[in-house]
Kinemage of the C-alpha trace (Angstrom):
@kinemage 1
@onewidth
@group {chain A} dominant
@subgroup {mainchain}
@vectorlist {calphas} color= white
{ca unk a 1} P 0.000 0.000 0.000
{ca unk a 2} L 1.031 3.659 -0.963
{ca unk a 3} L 0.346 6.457 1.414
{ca unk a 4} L 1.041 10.001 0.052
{ca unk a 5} L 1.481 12.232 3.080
{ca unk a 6} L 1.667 16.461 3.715
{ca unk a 7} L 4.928 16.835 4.826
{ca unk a 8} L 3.827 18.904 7.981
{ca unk a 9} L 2.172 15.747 9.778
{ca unk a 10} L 3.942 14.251 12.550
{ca unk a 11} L 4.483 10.674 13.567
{ca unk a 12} L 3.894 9.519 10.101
{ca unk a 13} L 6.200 7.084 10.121
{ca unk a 14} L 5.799 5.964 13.757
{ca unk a 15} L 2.018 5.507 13.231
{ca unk a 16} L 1.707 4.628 9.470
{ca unk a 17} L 4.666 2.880 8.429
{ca unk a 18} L 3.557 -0.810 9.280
{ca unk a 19} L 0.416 -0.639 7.021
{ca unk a 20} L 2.599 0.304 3.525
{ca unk a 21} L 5.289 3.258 1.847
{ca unk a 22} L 5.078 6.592 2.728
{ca unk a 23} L 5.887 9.626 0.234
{ca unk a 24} L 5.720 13.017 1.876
{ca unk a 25} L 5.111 15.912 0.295
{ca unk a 26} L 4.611 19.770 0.712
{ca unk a 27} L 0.763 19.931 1.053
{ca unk a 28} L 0.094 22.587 -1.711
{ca unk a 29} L 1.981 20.298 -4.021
{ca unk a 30} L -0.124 17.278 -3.614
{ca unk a 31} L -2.209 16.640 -6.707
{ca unk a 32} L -3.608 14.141 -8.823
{ca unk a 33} L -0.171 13.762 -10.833
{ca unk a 34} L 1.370 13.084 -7.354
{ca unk a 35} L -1.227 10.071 -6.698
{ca unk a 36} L -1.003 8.509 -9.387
{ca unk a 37} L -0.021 5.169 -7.570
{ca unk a 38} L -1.278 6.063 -3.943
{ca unk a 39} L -4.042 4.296 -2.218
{ca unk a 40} L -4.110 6.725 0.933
{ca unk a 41} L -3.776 10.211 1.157
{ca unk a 42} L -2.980 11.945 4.515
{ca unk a 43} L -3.516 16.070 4.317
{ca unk a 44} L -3.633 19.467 6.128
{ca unk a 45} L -5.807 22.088 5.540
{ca unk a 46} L -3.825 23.617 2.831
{ca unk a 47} L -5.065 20.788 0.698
{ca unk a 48} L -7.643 21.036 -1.198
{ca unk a 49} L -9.393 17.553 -2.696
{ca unk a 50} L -11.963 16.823 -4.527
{ca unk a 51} L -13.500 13.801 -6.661
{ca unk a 52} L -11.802 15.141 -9.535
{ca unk a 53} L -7.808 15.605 -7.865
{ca unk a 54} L -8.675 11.964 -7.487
{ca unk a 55} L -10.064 10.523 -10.551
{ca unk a 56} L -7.824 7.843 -12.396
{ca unk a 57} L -5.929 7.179 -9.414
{ca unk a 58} L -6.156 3.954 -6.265
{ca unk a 59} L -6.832 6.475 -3.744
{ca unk a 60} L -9.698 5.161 -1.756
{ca unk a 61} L -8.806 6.479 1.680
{ca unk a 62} L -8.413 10.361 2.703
{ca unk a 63} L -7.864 11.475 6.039
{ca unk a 64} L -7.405 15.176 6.927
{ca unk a 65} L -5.589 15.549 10.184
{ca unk a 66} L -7.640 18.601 11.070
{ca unk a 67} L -10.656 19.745 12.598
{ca unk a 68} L -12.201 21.363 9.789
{ca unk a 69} L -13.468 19.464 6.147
{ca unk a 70} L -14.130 22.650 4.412
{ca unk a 71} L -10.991 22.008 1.931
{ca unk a 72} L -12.665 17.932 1.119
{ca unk a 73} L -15.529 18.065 -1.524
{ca unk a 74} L -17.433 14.989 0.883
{ca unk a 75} L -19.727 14.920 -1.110
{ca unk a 76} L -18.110 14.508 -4.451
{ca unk a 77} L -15.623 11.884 -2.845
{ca unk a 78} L -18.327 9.837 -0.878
{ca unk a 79} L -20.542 9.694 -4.571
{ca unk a 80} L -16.721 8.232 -6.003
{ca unk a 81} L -16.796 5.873 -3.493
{ca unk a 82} L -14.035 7.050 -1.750
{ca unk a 83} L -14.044 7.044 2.453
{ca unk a 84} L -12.917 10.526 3.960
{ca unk a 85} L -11.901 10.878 7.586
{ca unk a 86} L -11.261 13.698 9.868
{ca unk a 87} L -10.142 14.431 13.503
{ca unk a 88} L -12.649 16.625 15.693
{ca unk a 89} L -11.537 18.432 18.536
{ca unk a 90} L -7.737 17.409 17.651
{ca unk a 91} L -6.737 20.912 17.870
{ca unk a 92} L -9.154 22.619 19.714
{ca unk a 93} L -6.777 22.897 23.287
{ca unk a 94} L -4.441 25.105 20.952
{ca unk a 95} L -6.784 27.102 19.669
{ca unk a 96} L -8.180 28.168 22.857
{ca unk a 97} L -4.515 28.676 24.662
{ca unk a 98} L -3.845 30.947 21.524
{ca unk a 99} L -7.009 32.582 22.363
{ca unk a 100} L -6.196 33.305 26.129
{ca unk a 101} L -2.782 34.450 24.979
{ca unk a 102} L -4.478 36.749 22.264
{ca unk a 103} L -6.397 38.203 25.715
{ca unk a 104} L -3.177 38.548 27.889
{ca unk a 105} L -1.947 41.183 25.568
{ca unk a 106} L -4.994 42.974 24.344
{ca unk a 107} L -5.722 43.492 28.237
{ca unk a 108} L -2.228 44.237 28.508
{ca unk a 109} L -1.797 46.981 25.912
{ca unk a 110} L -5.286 48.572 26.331
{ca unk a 111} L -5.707 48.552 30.049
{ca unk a 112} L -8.821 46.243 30.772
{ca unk a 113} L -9.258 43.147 32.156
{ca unk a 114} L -10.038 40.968 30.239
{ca unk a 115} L -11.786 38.891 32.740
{ca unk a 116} L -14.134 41.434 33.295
{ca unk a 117} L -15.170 42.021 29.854
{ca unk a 118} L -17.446 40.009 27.699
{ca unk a 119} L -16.924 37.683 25.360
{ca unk a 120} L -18.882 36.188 22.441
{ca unk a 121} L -18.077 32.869 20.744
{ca unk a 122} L -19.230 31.999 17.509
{ca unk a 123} L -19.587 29.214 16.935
{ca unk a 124} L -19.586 26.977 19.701
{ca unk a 125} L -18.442 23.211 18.306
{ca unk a 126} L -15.611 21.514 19.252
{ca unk a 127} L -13.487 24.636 19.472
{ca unk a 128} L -16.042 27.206 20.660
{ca unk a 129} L -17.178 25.246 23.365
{ca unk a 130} L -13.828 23.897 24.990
{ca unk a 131} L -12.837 28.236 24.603
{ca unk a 132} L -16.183 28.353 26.390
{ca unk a 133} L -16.113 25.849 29.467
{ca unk a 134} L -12.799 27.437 29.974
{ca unk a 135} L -13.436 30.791 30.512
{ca unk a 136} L -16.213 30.176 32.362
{ca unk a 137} L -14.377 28.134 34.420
{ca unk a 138} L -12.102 31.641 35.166
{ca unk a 139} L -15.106 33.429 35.743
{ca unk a 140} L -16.060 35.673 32.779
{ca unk a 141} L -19.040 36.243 31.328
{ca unk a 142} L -19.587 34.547 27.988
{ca unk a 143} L -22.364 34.641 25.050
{ca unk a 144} L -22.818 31.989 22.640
{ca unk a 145} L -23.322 32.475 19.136
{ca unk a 146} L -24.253 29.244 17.184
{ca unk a 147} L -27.440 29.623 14.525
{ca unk a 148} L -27.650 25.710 13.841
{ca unk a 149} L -27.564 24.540 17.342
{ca unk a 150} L -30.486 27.029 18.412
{ca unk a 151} L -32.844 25.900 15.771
{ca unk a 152} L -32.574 22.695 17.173
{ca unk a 153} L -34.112 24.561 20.075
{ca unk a 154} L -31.097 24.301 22.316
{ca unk a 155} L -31.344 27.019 24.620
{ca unk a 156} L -28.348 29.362 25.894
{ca unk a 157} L -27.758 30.364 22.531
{ca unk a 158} L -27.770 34.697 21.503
{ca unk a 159} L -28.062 36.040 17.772
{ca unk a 160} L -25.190 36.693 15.659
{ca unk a 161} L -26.433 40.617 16.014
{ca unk a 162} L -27.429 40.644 19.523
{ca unk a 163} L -23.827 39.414 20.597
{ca unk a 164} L -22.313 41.834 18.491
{ca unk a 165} L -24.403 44.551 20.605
{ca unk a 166} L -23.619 43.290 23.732
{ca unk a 167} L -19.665 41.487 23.514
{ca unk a 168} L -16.835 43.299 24.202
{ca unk a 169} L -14.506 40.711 22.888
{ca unk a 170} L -15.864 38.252 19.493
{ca unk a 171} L -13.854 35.362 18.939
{ca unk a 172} L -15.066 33.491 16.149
{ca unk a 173} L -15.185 29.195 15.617
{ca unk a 174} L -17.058 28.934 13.047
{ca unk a 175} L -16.321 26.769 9.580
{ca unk a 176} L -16.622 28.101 6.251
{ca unk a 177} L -19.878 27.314 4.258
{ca unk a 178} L -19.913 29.238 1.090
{ca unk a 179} L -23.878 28.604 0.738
{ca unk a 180} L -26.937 27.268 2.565
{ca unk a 181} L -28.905 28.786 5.237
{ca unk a 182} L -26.054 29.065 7.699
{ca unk a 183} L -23.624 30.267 5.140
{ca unk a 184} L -20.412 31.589 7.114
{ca unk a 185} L -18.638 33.519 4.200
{ca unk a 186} L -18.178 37.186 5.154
{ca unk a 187} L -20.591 36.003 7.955
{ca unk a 188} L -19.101 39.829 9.339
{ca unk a 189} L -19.581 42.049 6.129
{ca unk a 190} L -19.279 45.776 6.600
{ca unk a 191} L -22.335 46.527 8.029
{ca unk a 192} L -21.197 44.169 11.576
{ca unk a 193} L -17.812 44.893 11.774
{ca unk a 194} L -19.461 48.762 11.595
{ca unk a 195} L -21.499 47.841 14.450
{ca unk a 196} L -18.824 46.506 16.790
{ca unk a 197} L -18.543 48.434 19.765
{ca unk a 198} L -16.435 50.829 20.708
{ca unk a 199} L -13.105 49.671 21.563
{ca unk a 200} L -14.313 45.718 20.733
{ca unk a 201} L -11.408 43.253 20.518
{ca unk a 202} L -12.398 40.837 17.591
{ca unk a 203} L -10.275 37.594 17.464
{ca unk a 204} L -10.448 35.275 14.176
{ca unk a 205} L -9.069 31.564 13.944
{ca unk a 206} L -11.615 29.745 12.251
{ca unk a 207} L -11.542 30.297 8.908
{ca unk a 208} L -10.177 33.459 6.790
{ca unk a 209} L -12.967 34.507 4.609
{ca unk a 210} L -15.622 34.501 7.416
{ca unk a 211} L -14.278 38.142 7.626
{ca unk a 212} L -14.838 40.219 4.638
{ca unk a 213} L -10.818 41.258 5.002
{ca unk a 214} L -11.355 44.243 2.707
{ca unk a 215} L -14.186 45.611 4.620
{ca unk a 216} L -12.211 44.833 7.631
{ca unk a 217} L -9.479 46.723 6.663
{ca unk a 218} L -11.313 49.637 5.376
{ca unk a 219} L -12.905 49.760 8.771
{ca unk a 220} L -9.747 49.721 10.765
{ca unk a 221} L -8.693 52.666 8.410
{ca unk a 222} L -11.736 54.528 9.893
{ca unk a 223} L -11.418 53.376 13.568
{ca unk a 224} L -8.706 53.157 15.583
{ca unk a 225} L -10.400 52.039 18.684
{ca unk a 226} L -10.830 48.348 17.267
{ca unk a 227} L -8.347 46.024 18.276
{ca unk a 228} L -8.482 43.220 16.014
{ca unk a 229} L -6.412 39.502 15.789
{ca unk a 230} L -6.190 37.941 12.446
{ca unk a 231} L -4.692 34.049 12.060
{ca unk a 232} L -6.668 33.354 8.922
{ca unk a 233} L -6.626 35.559 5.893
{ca unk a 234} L -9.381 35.568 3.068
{ca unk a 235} L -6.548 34.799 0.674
{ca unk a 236} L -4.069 32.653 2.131
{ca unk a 237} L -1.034 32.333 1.776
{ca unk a 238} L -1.240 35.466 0.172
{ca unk a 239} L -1.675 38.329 3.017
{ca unk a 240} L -3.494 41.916 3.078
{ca unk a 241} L -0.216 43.612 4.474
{ca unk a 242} L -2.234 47.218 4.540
{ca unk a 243} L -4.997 44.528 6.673
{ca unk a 244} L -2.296 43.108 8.519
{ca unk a 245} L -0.533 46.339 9.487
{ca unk a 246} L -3.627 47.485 10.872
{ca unk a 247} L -4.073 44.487 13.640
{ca unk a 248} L -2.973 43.962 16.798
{ca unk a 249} L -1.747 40.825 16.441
{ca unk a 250} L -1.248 38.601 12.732
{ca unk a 251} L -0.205 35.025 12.644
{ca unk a 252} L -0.253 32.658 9.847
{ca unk a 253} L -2.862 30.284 10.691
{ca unk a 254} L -0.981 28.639 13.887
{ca unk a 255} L -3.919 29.158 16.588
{ca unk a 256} L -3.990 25.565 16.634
{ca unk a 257} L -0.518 24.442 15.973
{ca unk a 258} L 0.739 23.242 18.852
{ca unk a 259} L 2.350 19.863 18.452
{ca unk a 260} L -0.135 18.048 21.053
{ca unk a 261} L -2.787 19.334 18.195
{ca unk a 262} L -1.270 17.819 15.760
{ca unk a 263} L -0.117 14.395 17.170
{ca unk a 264} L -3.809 14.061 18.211
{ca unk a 265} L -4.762 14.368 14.446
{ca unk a 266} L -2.267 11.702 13.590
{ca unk a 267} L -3.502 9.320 15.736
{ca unk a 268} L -6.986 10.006 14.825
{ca unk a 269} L -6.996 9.391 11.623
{ca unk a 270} L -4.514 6.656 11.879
{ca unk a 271} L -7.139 5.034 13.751
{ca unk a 272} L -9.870 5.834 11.387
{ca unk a 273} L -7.465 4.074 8.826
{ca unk a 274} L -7.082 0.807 10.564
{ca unk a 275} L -10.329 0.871 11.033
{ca unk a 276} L -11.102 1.407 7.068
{ca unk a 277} L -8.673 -1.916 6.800
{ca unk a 278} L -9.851 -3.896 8.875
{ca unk a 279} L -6.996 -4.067 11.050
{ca unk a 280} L -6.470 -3.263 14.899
{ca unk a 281} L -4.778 -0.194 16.051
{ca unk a 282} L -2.097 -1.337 18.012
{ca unk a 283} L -0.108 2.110 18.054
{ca unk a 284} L -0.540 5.013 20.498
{ca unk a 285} L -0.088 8.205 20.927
{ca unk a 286} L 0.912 7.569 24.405
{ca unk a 287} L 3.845 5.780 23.782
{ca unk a 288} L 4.691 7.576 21.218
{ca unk a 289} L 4.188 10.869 22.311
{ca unk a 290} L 7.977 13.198 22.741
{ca unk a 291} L 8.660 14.358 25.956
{ca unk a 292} L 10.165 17.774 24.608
{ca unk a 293} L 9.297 20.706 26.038
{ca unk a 294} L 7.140 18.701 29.246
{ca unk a 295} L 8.303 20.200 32.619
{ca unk a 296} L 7.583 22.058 36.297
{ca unk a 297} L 7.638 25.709 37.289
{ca unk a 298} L 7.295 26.636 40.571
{ca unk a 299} L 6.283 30.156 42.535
{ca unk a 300} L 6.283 30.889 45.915
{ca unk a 301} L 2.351 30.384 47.720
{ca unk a 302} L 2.210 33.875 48.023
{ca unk a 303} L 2.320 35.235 44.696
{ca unk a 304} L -1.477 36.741 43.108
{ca unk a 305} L -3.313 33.975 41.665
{ca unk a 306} L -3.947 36.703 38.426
{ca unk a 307} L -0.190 37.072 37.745
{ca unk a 308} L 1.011 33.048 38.634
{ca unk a 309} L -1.675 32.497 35.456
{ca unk a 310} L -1.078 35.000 33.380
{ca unk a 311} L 2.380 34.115 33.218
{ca unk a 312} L 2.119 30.180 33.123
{ca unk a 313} L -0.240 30.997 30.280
{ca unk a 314} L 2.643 32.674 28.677
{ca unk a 315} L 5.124 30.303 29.367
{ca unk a 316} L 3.506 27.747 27.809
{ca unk a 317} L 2.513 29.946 24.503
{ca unk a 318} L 2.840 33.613 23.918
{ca unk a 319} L 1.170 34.747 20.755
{ca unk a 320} L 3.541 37.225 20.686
{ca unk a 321} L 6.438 34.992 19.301
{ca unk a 322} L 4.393 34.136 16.396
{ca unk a 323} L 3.124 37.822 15.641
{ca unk a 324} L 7.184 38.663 15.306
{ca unk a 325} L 8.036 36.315 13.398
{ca unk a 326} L 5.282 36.749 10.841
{ca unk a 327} L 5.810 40.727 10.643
{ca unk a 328} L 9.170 39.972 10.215
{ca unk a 329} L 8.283 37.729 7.115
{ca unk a 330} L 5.846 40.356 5.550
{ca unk a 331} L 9.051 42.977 5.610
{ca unk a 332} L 11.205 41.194 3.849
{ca unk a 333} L 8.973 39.814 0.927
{ca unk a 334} L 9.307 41.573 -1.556
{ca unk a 335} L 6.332 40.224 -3.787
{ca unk a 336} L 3.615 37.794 -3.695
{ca unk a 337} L 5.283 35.122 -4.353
{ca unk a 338} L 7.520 35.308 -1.106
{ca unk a 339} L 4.805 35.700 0.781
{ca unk a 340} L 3.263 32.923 0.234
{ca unk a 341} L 6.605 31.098 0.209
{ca unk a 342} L 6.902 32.718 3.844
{ca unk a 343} L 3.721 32.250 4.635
{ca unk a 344} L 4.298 28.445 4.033
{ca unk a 345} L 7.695 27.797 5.659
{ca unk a 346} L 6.457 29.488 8.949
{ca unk a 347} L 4.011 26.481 9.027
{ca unk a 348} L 6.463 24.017 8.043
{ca unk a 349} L 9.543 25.297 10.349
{ca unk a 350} L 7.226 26.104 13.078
{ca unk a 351} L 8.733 26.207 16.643
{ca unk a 352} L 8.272 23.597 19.828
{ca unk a 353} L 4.486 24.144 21.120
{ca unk a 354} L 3.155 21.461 24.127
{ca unk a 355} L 0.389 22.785 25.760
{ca unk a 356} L -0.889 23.335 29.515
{ca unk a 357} L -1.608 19.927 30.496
{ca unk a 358} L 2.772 19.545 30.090
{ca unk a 359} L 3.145 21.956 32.608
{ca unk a 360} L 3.113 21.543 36.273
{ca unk a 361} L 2.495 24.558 38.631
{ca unk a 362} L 3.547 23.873 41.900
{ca unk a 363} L 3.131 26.633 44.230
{ca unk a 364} L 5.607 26.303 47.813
{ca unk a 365} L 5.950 28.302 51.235
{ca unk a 366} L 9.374 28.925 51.785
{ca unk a 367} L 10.011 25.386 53.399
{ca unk a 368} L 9.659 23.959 50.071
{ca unk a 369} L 5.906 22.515 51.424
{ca unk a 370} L 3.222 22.769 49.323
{ca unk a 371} L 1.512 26.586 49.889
{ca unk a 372} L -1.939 25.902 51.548
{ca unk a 373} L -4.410 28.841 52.712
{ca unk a 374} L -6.928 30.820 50.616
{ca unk a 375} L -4.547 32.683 48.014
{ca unk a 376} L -3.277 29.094 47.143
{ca unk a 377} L -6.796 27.361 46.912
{ca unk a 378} L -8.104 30.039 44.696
{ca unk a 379} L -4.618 29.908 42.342
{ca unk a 380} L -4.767 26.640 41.948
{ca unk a 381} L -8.200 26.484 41.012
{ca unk a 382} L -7.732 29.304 38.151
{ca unk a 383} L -4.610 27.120 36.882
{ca unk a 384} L -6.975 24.289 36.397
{ca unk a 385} L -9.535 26.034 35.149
{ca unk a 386} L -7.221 27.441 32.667
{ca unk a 387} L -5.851 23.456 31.770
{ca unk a 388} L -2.806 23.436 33.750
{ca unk a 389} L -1.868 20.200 36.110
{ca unk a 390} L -0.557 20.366 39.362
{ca unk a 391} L 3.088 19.982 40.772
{ca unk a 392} L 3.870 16.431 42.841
{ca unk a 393} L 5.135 16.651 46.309
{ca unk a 394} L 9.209 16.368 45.000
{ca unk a 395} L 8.657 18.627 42.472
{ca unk a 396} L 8.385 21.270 45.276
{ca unk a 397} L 11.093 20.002 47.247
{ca unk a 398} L 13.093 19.589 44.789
């Protein structure tokens, strides 16, 4: 058996390499010339397939070690006959750190706390509702946004225009549907993103063109109170640099690239594939898991709860890395074409991300005991609430 794989997906030949050969490829180069002898094809995002990429080729298995299916034609493949797999909720722990890091500096460079303000989700799936539970869990005040699960008469649920009258903060987790009654594309045209609030702080990693970009940035041209975070772009890997200029914060579609995200797509769909053969799945992602980047950090017991989480959240991620680099990117392109190239090999060369759960907080009194007391019991509480474990007994004493 042939399996064509992107490139960018890890553990490929730890999980995969016992059920046939493995070709790996950069993911906007996979096409139907490149499958011409494959029988599985492993992808990103930045792959687009459809019936036709596939026509006159073996491939009869396609698993997308993402979240989102909006770059598979399921339809089109399913009528060929040809099974398509995905991995929901692989990511979705990345995507809301990124989030809570995207908050840290907003509050930080306008002055409010951002646990006082509100914030709407759209969209409130896999991703939207772990970003959800968790700040709930810290205590602030959220509104859901999610048009399909209301008319199924769940309750809880606000209007896309109501939250956008009443949120301080929008961070949207939506996918892109081009068409139907719950179409997404440009879901915020010009007339809502005129209607944010003043000073609103409106956060997208979903999907690029759920944001009309150049309304957005002819918007931004006209306020400057809007703080705004862009990971997606309408035209990726080719970037609005006027648009980008004009946020806050601009990544290229990492939000959900930490490497627990994407070993957790590996194994999904790895799974999903033994499954499609027949065979059992005798490989996982606990063994095979790295230990880079796992470890402790310890504060004294009497440090604020607000600053020991703050800055374990930015231990573990800090958006601000990624915002850098990707300036630094746009600057020296010096056409299209580089940008995209840039765009691209930010994705590919992109840094050591674990996530919370890898980090022990221990908090000590001066002895080296574990703190106890009020201030502790509340910390600790906010540091699992915000997905962190806690510190054994000899981590403290060292």
């Amino acid at each position: 058996m042939h399996i064509v794989a992107d490139e960018n997906i890890p553990l490929v030949d730890a999980f995969f390499s016992d059920l046939g050969r493995i070709t790996r490829l950069p993911g906007r180069r996979i096409d139907g010339h490149a499958l011409q002898d494959a029988d599985v094809l492993l992808v990103r995002s930045v792959t687009p397939v459809a019936a036709a990429t596939l026509a006159g080729t073996p491939v009869r298995f396609v698993g997308t070690c993402t979240i989102g299916t909006d770059h598979l034609d399921l339809a089109g493949l399913a009528a060929a006959g040809i099974k398509t797999a995905s991995a929901p909720g692989c990511n979705a722990r990345g995507v809301v750190e990124y989030v809570l890091s995207c908050l840290l500096v907003l509050s930080e460079r306008t002055g409010r706390d951002w646990r006082k303000l509100t914030v709407g989700v759209v969209g409130v799936g896999e991703v939207g509702g772990r970003l959800v539970a968790t700040l709930e869990a810290l205590d602030v005040h959220v509104l859901r946004c999610d048009p399909p699960r209301a008319e199924q008469a769940e309750q809880g649920f606000v209007s896309l225009d109501e939250l956008i009258d009443q949120a301080d903060v929008i961070s949207l987790h939506v996918p892109l549907e081009v068409t139907g009654r719950h179409a997404t594309r440009h879901l915020l045209d010009t007339a809502r993103l005129d209607r944010l609030r003043p000073g609103a702080w409106l956060i997208n990693s979903s999907r690029g063109p759920v944001v009309d970009n150049l309304a957005l940035r002819q918007v931004l041209e006209a306020r400057g109170d809007l703080q705004v975070v862009l990971d997606v772009w309408e035209h990726e890997p080719d970037v609005d640099i006027d648009l980008a200029v004009r946020c806050v914060l601009a990544t290229p579609h990492i939000a959900g690239y930490s490497l627990d995200g994407k070993l957790r797509g590996t194994e999904q769909i790895y799974r999903e594939l033994c499954s499609f053969l027949g065979r059992s799945a005798d490989k996982t992602l606990a063994e095979l898991s790295p230990s880079q980047g796992v470890g402790t950090l310890l504060l004294d017991s009497a440090t604020p709860p607000e600053w020991v989480v703050a800055k374990a959240l930015r231990y573990v991620y800090d958006v601000r890395d990624d915002d850098a680099r990707f300036r630094s990117m746009l600057v020296a392109a010096t056409g299209v074409t580089q940008r995209k190239e840039g765009f691209d090999r930010l994705r590919k060369e992109y840094p050591l991300r674990r996530e919370c759960q890898w980090l022990a907080v221990g908090l000590a009194d001066a002895d080296g005991q574990p703190g106890t007391g009020t201030r502790t019991g509340q910390c600790e509480r906010m540091l699992k609430a915000a997905g962190f474990s806690g510190a054994r007994r000899h981590d403290l004493r060292g």
